[in-house]
VMD Tcl script that draws the C-alpha trace (Angstrom):
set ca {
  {0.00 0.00 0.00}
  {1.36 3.52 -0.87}
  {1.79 6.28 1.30}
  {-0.30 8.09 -0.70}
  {-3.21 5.78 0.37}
  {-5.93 7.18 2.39}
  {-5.94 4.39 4.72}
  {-1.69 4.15 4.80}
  {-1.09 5.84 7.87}
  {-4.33 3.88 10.46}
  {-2.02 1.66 11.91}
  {0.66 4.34 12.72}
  {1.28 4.90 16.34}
  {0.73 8.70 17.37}
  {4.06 8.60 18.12}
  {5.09 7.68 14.43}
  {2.69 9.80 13.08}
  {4.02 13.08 15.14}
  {7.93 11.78 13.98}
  {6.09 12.10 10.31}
  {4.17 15.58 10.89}
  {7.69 16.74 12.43}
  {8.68 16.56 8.56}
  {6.02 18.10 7.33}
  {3.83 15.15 6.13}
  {0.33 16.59 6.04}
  {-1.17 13.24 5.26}
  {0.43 12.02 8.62}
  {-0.81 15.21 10.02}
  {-4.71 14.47 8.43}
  {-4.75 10.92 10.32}
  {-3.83 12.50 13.91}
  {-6.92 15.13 12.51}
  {-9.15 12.32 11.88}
  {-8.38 9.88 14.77}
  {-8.71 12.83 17.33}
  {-10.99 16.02 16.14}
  {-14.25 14.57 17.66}
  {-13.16 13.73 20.92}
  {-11.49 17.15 21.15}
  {-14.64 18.60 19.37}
  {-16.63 17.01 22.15}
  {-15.10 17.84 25.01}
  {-15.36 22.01 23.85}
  {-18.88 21.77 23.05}
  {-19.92 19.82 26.24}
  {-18.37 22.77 28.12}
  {-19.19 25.76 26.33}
  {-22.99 24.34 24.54}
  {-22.20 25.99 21.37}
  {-21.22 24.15 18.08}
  {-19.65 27.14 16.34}
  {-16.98 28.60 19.05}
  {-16.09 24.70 19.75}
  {-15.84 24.00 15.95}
  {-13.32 27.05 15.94}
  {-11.47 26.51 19.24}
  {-10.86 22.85 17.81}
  {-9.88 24.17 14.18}
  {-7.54 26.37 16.01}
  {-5.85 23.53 18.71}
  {-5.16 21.55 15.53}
  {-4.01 24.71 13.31}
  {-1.24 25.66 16.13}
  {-0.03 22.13 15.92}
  {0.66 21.70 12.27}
  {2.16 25.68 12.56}
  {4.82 24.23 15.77}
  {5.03 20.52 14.09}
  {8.79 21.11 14.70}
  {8.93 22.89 17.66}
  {6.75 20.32 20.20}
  {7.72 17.27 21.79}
  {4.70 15.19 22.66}
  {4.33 12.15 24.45}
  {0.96 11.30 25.10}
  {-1.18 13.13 21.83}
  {-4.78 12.36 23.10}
  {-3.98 13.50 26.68}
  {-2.03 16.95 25.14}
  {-5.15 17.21 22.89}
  {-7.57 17.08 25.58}
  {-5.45 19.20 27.99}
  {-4.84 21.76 25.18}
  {-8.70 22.32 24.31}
  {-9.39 22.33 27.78}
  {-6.84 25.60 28.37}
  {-8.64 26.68 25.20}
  {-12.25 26.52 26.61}
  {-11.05 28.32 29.83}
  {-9.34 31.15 28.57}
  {-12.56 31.98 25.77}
  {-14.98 31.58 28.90}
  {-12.49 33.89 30.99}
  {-12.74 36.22 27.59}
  {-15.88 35.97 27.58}
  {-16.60 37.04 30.87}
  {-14.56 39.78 30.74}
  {-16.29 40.97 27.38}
  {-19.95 40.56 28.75}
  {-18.99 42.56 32.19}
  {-17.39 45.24 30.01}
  {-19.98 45.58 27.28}
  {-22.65 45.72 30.81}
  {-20.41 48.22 32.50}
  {-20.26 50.63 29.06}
  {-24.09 49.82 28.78}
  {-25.05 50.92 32.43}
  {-22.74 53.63 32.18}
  {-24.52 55.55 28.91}
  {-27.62 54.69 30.74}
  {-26.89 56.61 33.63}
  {-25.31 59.24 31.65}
  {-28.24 59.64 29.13}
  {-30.17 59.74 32.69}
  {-28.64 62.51 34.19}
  {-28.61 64.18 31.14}
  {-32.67 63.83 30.71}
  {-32.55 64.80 34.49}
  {-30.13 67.94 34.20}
  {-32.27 69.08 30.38}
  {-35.69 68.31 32.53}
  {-34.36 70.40 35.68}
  {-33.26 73.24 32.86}
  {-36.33 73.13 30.78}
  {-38.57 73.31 34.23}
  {-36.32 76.19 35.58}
  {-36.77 78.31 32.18}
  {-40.63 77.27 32.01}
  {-40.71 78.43 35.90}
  {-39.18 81.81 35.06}
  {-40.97 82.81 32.33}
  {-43.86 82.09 34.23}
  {-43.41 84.17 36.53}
  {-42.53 87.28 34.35}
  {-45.73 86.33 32.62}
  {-47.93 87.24 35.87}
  {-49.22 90.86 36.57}
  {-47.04 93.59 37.59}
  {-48.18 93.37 41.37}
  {-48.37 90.01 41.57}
  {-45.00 89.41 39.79}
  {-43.77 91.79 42.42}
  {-45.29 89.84 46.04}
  {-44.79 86.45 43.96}
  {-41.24 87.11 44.11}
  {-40.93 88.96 47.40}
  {-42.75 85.94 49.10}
  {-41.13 83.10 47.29}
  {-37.33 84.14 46.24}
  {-36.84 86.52 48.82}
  {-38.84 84.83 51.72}
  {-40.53 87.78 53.31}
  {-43.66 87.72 55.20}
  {-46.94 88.86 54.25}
  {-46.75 91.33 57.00}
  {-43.35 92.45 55.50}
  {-44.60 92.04 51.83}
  {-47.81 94.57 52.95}
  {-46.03 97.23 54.51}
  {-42.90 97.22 51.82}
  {-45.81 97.81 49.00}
  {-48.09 99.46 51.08}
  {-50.66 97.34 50.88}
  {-53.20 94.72 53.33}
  {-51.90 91.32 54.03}
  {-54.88 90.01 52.86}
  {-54.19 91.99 49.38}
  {-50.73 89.75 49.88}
  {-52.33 86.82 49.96}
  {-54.73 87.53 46.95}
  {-51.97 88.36 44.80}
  {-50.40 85.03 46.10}
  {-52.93 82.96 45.43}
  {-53.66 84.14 41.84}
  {-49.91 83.83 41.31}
  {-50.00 80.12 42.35}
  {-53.06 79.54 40.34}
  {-51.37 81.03 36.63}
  {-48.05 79.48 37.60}
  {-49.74 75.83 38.19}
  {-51.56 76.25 34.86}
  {-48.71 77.42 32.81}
  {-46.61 74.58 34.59}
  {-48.84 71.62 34.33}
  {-46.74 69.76 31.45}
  {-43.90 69.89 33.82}
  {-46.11 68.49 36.47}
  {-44.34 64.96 37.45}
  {-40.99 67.01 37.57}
  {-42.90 69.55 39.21}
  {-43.92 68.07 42.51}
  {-40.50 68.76 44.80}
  {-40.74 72.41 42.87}
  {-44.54 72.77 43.78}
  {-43.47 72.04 47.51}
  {-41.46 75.21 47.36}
  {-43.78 77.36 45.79}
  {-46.71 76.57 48.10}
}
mol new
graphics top color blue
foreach p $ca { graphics top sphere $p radius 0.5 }
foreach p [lrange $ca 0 end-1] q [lrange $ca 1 end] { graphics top cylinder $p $q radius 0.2 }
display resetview
């Protein structure tokens, strides 16, 4: 039977077989493939449940030994095999790992940035919808609106500074509470801690 026989090389020992891959004998090199992918194939996919990456993790196990067939000295092929798909599998779960925890790290961290940015453009938008508001009310009212509210005076303080009744005060506060709810309704679920304030 020649060597260039299919079935020439079955009853090689691995050993022979490396000695004959060592010289670059890729028909030596196809029986190790043959006698050994599945079990190597098997052992990936029962660990990592997908076809595909063990497919490719194998492909590459046997790829790296045909590339070093000169370099490696190997004395038990099935066990090296086994061991070497084995580090394989590891390091792509440890990969993996690392990828997913990144990729959820960068995720949660543009969703708390796109947060606080809906939070800070909210909190802006309210603010400018607040102050225009309040320049929208009537003179007087604009005036004890602002005297009570951003300057924190009294009624009695707010009456006698304008020259007016406390209960005058507290019309003009009332009215002013009443426009600046209805202008301010579409802000109303950012509203509430604002509404507290302007009570």
């Amino acid at each position: 039977m020649s060597s260039s026989s299919p079935r020439f090389y079955t009853s090689w020992t691995d050993a022979a077989l490396l000695d004959a891959v060592a010289l670059d004998n890729w028909r030596a090199f196809a029986e190790l493939y043959e006698r050994y992918w599945y079990r190597v194939f098997a052992l990936a996919y029962r660990k990592l449940k997908s076809r595909e990456i063990a497919e490719e993790l194998v492909q590459e196990l046997f790829a790296t030994l045909w590339h070093k067939r000169d370099q490696q000295a190997i004395a038990q092929l099935e066990e090296y095999l086994l061991v070497a798909i084995n580090h394989r599998v590891l390091t792509y779960i440890r990969a993996h790992r690392v990828r997913a925890h990144y990729a959820d790290y960068c995720r949660n961290l543009v969703t708390e940035a796109t947060h606080e940015t809906e939070d800070a453009l909210a909190a802006a938008d309210l603010s400018a919808a607040f102050l225009r508001g309040v320049e929208l009310l009537p003179k007087k009212s604009r005036e004890v609106f602002r005297l009570s509210r951003l300057e924190h005076q009294s009624v009695e303080e707010i009456a006698a500074r304008l020259d007016v009744t406390p209960k005058a005060v507290e019309y003009h506060l009332t009215k002013s509470l009443k426009r600046l709810r209805t202008y301010l309704r579409d802000f109303l679920v950012v509203l509430a801690p604002v509404l507290l304030f302007i009570r």
